[in-house]
C-alpha positions as a printed NumPy array, in Angstrom:
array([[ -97.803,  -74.24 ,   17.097],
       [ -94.976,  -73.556,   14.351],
       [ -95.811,  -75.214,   11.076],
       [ -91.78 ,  -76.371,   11.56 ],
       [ -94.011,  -78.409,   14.72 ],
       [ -95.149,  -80.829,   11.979],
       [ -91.838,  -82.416,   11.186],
       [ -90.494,  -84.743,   12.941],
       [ -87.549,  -86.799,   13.432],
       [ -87.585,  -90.32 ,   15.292],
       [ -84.578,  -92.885,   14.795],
       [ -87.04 ,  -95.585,   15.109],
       [ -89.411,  -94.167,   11.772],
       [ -88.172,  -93.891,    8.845],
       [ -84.44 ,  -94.587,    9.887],
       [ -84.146,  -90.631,   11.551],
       [ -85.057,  -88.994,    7.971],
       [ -87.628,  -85.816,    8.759],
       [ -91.249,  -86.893,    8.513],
       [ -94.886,  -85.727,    9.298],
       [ -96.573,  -85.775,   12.485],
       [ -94.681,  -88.74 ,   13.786],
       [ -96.274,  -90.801,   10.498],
       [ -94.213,  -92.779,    8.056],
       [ -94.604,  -90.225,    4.939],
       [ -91.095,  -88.534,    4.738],
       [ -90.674,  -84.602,    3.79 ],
       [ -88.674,  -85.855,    0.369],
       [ -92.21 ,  -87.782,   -0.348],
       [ -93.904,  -84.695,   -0.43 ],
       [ -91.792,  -82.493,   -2.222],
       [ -91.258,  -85.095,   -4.565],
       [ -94.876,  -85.348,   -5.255],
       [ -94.698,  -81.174,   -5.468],
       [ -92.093,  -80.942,   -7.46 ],
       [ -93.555,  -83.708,  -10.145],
       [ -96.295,  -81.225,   -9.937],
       [ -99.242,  -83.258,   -8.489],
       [-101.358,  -80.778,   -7.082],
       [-101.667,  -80.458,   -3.033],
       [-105.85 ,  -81.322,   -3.499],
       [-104.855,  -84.462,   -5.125],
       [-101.655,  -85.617,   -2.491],
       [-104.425,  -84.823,    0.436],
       [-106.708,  -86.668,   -1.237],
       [-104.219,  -89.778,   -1.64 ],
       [-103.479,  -89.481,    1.814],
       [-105.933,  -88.844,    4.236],
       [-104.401,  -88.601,    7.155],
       [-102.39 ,  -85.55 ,    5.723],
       [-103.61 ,  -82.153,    6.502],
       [-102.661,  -79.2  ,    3.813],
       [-100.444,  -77.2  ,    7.39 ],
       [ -98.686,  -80.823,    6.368],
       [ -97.489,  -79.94 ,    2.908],
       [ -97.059,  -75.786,    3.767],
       [ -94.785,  -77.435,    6.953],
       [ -92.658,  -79.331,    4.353],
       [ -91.745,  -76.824,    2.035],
       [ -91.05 ,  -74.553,    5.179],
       [ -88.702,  -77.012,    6.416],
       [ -86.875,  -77.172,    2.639],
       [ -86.839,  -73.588,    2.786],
       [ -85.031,  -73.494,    5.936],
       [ -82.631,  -76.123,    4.928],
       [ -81.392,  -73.952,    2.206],
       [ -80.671,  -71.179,    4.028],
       [ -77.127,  -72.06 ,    4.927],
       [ -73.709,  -69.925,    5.351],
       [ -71.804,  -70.673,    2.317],
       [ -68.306,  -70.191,    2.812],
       [ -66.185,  -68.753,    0.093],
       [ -62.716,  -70.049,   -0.258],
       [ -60.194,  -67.026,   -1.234]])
């Protein structure tokens, strides 16, 4: 199983945007929480049901959402 697994996107949770395992805690939750520099024992420690594949799976996924062609206009 890819970490990229983890994520998930339902129309019916969480209007489509990507989340975790199926659950109601968005990718943008997460990083948020990184990026305000809470550290990953205290996020799994808020929530449980998060596993720490769960936090390496979301900044995979941002990774991979930045690699994009940019296209150069002459």
């Amino acid at each position: 199983m890819s970490l990229l697994d983890r994520i998930t996107m339902n129309p019916e949770v969480c209007g489509g945007r990507p989340c975790i395992r199926g659950m109601r805690i968005r990718v943008k939750d997460v990083l948020d929480l990184l990026a305000a520099k809470v550290p990953e024992a205290e996020i799994l420690e808020d929530f449980p049901y998060l596993e720490a594949e769960d936090i390496q799976a979301c900044i995979e996924y941002a990774a991979a959402q930045a690699d994009h062609p940019v296209l150069l206009s002459a």
